[in-house]
N, CA, C and O atoms as a Maestro MAE file, in Angstrom:
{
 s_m_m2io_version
 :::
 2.0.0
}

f_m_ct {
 s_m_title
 :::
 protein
 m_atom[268] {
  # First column is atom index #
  i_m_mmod_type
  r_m_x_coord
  r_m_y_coord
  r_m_z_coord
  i_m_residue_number
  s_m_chain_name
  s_m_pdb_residue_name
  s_m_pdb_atom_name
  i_m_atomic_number
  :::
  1 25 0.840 -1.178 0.000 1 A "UNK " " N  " 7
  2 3 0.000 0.000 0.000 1 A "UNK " " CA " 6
  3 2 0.884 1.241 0.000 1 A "UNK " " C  " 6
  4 15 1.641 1.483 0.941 1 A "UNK " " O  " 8
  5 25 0.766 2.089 -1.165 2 A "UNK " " N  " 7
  6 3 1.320 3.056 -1.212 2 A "UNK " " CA " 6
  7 2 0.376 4.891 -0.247 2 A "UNK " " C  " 6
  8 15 -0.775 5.316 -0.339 2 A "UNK " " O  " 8
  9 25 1.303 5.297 0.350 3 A "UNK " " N  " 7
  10 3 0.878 5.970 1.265 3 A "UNK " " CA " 6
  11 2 1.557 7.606 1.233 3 A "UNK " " C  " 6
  12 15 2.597 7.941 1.800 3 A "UNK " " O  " 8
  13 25 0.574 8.572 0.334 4 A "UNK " " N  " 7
  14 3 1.266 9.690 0.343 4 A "UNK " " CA " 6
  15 2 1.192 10.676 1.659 4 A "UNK " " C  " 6
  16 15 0.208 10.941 2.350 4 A "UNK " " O  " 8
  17 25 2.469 11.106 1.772 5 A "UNK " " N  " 7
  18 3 2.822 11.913 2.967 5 A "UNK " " CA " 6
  19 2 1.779 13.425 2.760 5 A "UNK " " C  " 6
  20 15 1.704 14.108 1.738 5 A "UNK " " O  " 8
  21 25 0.985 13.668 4.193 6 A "UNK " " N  " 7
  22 3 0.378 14.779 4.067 6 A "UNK " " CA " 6
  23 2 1.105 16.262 4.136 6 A "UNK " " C  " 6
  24 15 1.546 16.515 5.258 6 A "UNK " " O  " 8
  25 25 1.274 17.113 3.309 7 A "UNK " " N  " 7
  26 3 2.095 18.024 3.023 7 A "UNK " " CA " 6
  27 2 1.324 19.280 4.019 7 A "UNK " " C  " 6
  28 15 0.101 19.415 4.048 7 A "UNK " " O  " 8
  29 25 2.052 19.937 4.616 8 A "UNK " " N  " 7
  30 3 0.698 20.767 5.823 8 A "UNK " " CA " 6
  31 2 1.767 21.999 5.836 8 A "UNK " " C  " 6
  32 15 2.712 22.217 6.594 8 A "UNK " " O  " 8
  33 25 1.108 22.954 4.361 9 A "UNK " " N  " 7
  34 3 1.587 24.307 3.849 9 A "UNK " " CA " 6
  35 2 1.363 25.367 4.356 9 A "UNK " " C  " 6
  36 15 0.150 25.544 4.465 9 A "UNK " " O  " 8
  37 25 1.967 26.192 4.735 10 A "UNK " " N  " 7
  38 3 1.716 27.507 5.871 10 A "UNK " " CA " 6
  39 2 2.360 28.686 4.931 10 A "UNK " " C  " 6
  40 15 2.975 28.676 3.865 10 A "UNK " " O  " 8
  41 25 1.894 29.776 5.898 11 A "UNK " " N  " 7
  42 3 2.166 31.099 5.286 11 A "UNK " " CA " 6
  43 2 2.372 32.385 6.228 11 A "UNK " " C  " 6
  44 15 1.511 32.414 7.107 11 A "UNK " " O  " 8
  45 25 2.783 32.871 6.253 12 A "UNK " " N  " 7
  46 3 2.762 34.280 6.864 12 A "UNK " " CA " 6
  47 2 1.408 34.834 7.453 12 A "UNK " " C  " 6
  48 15 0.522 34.939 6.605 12 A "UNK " " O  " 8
  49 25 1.035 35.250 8.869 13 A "UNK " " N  " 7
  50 3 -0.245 35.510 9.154 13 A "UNK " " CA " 6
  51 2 -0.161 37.039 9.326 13 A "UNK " " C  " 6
  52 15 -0.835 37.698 10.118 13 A "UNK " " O  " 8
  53 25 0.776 37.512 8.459 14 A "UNK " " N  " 7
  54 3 0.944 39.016 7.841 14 A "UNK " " CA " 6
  55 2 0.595 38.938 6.378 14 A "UNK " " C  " 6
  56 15 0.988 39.786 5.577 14 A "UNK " " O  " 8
  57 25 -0.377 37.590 5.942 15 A "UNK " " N  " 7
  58 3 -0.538 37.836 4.621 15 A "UNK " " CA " 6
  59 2 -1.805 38.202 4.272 15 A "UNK " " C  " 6
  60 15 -2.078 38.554 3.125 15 A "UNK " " O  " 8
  61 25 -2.901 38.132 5.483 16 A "UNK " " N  " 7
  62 3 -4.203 38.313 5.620 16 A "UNK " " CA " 6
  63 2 -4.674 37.319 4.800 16 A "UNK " " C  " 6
  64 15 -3.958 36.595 4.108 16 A "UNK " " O  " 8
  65 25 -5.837 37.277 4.869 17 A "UNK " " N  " 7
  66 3 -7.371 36.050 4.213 17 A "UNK " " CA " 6
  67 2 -7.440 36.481 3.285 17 A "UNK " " C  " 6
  68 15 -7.697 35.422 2.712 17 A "UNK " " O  " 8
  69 25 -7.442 37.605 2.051 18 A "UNK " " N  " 7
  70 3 -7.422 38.227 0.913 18 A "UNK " " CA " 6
  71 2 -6.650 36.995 -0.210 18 A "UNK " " C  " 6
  72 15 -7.049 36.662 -1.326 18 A "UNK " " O  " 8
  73 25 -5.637 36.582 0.421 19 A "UNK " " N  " 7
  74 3 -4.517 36.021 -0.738 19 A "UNK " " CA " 6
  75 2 -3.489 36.796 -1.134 19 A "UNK " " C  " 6
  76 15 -2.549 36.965 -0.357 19 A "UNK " " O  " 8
  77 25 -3.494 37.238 -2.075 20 A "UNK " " N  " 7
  78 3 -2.681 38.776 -2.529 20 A "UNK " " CA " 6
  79 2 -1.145 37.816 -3.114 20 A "UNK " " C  " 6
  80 15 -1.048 36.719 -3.663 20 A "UNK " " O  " 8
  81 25 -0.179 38.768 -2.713 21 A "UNK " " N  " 7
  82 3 0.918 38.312 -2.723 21 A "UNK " " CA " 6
  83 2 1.823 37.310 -2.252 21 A "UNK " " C  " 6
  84 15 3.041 37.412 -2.103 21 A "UNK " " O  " 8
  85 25 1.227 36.523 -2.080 22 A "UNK " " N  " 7
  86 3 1.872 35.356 -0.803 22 A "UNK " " CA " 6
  87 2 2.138 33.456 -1.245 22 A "UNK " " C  " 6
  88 15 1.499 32.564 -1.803 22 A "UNK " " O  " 8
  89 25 3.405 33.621 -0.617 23 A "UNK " " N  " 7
  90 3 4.148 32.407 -0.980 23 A "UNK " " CA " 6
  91 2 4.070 31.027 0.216 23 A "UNK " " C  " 6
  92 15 4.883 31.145 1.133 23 A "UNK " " O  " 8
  93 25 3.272 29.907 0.258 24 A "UNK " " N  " 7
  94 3 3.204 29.040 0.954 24 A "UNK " " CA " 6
  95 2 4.323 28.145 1.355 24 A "UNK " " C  " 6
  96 15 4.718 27.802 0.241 24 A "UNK " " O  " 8
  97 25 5.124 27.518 2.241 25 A "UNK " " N  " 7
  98 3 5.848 27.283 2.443 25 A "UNK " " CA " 6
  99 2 5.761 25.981 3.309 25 A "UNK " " C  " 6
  100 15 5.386 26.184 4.464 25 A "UNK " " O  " 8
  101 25 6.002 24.840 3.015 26 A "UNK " " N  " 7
  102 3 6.106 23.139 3.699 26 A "UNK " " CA " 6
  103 2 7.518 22.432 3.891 26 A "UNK " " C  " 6
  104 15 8.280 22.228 2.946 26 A "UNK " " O  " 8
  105 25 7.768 22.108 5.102 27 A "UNK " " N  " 7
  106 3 9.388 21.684 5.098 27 A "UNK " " CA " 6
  107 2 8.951 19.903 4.576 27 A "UNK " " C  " 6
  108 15 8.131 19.324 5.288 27 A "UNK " " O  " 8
  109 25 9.408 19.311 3.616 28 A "UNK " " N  " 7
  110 3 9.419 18.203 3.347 28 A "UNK " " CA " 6
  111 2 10.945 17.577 3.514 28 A "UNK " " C  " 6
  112 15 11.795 17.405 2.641 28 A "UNK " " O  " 8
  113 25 10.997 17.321 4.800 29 A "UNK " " N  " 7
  114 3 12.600 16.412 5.241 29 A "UNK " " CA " 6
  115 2 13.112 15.738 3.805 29 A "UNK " " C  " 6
  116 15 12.461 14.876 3.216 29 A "UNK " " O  " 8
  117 25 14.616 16.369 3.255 30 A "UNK " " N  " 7
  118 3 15.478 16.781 3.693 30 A "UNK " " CA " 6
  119 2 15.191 18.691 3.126 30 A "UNK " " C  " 6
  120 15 15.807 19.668 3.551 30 A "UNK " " O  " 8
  121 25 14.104 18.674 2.111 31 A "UNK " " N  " 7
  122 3 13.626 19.837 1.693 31 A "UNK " " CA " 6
  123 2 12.663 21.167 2.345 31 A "UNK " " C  " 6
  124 15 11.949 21.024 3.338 31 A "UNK " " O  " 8
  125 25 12.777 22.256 1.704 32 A "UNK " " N  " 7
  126 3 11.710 22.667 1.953 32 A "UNK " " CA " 6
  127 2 10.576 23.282 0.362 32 A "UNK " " C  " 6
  128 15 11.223 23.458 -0.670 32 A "UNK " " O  " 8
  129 25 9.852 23.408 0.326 33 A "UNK " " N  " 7
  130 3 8.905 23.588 -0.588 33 A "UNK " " CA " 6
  131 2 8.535 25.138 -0.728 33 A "UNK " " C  " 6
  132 15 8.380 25.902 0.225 33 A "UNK " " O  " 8
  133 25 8.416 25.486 -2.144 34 A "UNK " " N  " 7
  134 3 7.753 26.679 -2.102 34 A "UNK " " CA " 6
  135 2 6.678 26.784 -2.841 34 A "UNK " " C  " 6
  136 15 6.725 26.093 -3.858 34 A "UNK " " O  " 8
  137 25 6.102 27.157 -2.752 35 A "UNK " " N  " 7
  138 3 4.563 28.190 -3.578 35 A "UNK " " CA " 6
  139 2 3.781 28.706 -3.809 35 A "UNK " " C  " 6
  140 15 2.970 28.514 -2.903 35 A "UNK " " O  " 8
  141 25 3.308 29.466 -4.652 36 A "UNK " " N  " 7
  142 3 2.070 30.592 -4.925 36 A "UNK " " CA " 6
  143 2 0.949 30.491 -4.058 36 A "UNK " " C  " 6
  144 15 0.302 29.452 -4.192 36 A "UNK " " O  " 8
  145 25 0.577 31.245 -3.261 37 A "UNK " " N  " 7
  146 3 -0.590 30.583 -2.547 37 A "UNK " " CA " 6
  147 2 -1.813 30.741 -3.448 37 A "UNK " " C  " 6
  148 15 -2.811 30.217 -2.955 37 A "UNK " " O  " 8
  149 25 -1.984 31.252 -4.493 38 A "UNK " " N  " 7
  150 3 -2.981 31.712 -5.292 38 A "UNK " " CA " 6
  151 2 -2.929 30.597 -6.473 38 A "UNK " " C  " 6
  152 15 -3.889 30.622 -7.244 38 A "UNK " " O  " 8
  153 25 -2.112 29.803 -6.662 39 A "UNK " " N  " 7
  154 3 -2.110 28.508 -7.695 39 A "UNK " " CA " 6
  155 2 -1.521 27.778 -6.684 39 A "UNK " " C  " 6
  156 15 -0.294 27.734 -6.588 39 A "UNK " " O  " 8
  157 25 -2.666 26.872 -5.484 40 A "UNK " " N  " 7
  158 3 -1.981 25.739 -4.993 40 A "UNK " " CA " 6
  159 2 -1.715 24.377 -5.199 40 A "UNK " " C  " 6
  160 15 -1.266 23.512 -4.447 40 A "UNK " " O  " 8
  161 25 -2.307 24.347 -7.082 41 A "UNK " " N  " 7
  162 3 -2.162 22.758 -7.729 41 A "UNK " " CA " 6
  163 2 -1.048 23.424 -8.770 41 A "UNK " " C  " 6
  164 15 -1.258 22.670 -9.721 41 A "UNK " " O  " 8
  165 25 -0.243 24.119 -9.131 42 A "UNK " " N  " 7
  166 3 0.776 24.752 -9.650 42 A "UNK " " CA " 6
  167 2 2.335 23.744 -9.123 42 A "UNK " " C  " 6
  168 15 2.511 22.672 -8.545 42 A "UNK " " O  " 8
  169 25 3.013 24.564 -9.575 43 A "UNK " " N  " 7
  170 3 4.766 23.757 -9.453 43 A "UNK " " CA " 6
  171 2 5.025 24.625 -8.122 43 A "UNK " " C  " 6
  172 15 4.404 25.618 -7.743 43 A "UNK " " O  " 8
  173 25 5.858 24.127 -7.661 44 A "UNK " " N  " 7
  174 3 6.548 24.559 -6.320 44 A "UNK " " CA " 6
  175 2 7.809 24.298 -6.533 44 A "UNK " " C  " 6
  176 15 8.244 23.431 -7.291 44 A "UNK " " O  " 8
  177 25 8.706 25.381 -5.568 45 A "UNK " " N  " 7
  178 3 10.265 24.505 -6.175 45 A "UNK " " CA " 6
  179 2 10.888 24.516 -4.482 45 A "UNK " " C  " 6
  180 15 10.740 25.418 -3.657 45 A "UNK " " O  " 8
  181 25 11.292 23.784 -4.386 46 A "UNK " " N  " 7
  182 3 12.363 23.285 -3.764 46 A "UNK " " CA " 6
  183 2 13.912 23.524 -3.244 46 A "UNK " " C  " 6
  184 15 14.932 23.475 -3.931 46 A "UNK " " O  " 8
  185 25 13.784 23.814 -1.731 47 A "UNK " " N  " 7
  186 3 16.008 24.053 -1.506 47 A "UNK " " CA " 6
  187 2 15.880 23.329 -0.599 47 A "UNK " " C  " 6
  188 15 15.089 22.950 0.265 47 A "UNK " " O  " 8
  189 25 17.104 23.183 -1.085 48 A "UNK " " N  " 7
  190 3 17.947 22.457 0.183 48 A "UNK " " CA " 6
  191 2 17.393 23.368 1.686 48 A "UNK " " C  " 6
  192 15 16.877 24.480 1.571 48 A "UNK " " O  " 8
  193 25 17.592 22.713 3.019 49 A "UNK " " N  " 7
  194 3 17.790 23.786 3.971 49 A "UNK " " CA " 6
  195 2 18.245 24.722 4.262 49 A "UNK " " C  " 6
  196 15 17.625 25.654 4.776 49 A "UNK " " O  " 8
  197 25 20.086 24.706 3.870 50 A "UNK " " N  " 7
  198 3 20.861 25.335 3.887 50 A "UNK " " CA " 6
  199 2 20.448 26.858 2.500 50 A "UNK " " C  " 6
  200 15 20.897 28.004 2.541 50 A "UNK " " O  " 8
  201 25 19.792 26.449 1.777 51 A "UNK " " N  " 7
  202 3 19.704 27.091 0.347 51 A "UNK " " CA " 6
  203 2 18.491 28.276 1.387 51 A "UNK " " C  " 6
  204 15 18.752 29.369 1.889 51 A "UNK " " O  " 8
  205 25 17.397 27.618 1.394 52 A "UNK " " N  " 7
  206 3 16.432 28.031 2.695 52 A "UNK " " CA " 6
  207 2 16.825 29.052 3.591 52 A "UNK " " C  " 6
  208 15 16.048 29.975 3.833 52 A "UNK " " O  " 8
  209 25 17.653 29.005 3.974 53 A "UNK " " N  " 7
  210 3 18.260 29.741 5.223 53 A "UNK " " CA " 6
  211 2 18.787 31.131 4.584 53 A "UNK " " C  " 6
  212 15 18.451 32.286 4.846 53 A "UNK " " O  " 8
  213 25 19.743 30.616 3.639 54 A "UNK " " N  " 7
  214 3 20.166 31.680 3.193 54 A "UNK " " CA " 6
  215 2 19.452 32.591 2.013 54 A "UNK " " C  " 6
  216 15 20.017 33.591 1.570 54 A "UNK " " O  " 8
  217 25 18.205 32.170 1.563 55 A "UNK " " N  " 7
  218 3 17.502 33.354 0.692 55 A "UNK " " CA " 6
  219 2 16.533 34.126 2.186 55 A "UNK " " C  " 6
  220 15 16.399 35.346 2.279 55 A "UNK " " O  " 8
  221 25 15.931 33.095 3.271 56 A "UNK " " N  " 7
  222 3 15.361 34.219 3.785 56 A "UNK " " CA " 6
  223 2 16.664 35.054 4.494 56 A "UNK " " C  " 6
  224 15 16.527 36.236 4.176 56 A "UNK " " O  " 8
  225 25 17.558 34.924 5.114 57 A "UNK " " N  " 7
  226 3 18.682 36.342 5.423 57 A "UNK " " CA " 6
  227 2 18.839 37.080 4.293 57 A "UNK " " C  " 6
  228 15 19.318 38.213 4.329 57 A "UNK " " O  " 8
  229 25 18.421 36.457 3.122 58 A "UNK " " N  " 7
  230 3 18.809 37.663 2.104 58 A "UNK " " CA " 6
  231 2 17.888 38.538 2.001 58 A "UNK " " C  " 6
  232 15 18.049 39.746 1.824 58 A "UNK " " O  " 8
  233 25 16.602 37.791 2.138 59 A "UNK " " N  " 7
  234 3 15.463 38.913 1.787 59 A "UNK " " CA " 6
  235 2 15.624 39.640 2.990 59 A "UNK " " C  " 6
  236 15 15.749 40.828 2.693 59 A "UNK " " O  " 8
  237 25 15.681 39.457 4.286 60 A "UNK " " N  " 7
  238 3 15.783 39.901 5.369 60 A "UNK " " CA " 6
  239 2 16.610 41.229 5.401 60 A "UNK " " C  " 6
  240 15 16.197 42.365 5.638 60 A "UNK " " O  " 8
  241 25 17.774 40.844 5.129 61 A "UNK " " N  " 7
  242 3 18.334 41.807 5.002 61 A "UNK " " CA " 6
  243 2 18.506 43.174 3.792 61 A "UNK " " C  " 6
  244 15 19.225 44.161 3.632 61 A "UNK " " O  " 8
  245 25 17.467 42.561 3.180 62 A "UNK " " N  " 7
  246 3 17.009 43.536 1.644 62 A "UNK " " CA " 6
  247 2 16.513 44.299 1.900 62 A "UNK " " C  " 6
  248 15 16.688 45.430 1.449 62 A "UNK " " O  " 8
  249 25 15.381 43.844 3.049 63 A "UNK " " N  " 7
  250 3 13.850 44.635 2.735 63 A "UNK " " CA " 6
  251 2 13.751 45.867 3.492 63 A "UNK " " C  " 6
  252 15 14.360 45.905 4.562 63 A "UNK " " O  " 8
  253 25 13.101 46.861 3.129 64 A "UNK " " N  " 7
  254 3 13.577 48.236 3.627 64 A "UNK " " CA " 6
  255 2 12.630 48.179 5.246 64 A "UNK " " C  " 6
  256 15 11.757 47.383 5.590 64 A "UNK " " O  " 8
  257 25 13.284 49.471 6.069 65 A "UNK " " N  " 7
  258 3 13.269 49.547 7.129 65 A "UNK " " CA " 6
  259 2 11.578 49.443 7.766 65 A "UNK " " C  " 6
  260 15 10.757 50.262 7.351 65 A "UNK " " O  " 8
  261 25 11.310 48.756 8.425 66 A "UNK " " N  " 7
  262 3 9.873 48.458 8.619 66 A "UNK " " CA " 6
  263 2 9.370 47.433 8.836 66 A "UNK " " C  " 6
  264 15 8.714 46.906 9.734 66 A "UNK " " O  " 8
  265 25 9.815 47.163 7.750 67 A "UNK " " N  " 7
  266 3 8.952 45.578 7.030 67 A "UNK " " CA " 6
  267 2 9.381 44.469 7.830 67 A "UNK " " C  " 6
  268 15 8.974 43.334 7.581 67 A "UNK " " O  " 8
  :::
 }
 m_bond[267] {
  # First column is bond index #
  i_m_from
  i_m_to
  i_m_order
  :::
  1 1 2 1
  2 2 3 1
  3 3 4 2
  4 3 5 1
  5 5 6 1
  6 6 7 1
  7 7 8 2
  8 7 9 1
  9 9 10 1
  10 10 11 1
  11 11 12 2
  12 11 13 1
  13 13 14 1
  14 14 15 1
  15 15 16 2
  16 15 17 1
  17 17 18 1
  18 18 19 1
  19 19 20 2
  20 19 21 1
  21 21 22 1
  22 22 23 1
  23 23 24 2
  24 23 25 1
  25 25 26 1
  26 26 27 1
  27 27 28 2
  28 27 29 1
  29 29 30 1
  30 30 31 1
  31 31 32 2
  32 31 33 1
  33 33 34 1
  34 34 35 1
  35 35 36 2
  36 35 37 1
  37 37 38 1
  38 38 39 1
  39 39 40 2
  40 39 41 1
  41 41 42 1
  42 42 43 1
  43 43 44 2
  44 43 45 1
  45 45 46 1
  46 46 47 1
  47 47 48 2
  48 47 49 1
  49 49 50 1
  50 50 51 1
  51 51 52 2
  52 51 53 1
  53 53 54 1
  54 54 55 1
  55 55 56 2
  56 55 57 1
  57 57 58 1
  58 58 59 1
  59 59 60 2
  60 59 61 1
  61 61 62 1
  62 62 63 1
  63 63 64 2
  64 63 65 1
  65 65 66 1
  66 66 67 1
  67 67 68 2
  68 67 69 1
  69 69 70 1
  70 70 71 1
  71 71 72 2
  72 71 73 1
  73 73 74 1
  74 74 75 1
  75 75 76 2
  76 75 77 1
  77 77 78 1
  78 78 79 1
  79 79 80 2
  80 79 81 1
  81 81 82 1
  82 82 83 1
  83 83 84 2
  84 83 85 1
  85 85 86 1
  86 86 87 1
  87 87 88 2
  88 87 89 1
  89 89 90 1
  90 90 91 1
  91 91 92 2
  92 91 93 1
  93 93 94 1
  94 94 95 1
  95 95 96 2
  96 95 97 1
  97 97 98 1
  98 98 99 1
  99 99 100 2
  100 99 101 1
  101 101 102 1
  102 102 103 1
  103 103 104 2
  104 103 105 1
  105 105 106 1
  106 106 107 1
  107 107 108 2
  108 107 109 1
  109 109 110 1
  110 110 111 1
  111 111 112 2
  112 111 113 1
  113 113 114 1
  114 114 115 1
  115 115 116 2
  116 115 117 1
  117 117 118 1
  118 118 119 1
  119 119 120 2
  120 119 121 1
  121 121 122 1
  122 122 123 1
  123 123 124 2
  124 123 125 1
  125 125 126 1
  126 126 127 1
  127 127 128 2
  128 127 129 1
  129 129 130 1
  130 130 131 1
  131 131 132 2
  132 131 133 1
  133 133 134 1
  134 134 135 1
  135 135 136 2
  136 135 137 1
  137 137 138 1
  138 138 139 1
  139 139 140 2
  140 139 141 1
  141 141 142 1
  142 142 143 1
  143 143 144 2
  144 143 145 1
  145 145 146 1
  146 146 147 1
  147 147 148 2
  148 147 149 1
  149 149 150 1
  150 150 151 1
  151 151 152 2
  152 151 153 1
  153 153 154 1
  154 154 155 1
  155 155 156 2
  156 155 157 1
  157 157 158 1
  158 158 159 1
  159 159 160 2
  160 159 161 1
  161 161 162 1
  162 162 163 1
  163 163 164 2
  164 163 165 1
  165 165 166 1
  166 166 167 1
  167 167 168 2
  168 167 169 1
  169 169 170 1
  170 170 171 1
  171 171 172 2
  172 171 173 1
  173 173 174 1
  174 174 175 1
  175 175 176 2
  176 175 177 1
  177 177 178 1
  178 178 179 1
  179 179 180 2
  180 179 181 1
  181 181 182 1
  182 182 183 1
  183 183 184 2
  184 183 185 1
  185 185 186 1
  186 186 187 1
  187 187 188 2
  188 187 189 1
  189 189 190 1
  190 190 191 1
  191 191 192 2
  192 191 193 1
  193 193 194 1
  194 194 195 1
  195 195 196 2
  196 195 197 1
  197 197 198 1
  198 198 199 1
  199 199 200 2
  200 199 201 1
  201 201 202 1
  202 202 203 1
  203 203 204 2
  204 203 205 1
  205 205 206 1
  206 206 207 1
  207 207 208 2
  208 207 209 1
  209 209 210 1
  210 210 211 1
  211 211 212 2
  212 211 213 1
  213 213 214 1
  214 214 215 1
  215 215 216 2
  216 215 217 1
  217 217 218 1
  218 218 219 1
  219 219 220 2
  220 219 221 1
  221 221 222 1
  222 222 223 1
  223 223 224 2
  224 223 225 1
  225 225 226 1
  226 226 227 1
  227 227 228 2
  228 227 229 1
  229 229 230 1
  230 230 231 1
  231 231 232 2
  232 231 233 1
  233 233 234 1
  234 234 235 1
  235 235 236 2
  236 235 237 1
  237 237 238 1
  238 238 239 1
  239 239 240 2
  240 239 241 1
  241 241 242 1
  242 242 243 1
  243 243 244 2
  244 243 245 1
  245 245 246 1
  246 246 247 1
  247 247 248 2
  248 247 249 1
  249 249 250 1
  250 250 251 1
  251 251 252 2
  252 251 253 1
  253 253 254 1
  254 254 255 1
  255 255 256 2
  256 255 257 1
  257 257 258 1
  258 258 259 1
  259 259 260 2
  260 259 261 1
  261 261 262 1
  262 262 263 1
  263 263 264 2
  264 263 265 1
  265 265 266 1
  266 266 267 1
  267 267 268 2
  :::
 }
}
């Protein structure tokens, strides 16, 4: 019996109930997952952890003062 793993996708609760701009996010061991929250039968792509880590410090450290 083949048995698919339940994928349990989250998001920012700074993204409000609207939808809008917002990217869903599922850690699938050894990965993590990304995607559109507005196309959630769409492609998602995939980093490593390490890959993970280092785009959010990047955005982090991008995004202007506030945010």
């Amino acid at each position: 019996m083949n048995v698919e793993p339940i994928i349990r996708w989250r998001k920012s609760s700074h993204s409000g109930h609207e939808g809008g701009d917002c990217v869903e996010v599922a850690h699938l061991s050894p990965m993590i997952a990304i995607r559109d929250s507005k196309d959630p039968d769409g492609p998602s792509l995939t980093l490593a952890h390490g890959d993970w880590r280092s785009l959010t410090q990047h955005i982090k450290s991008s995004a202007p003062p506030g945010i």
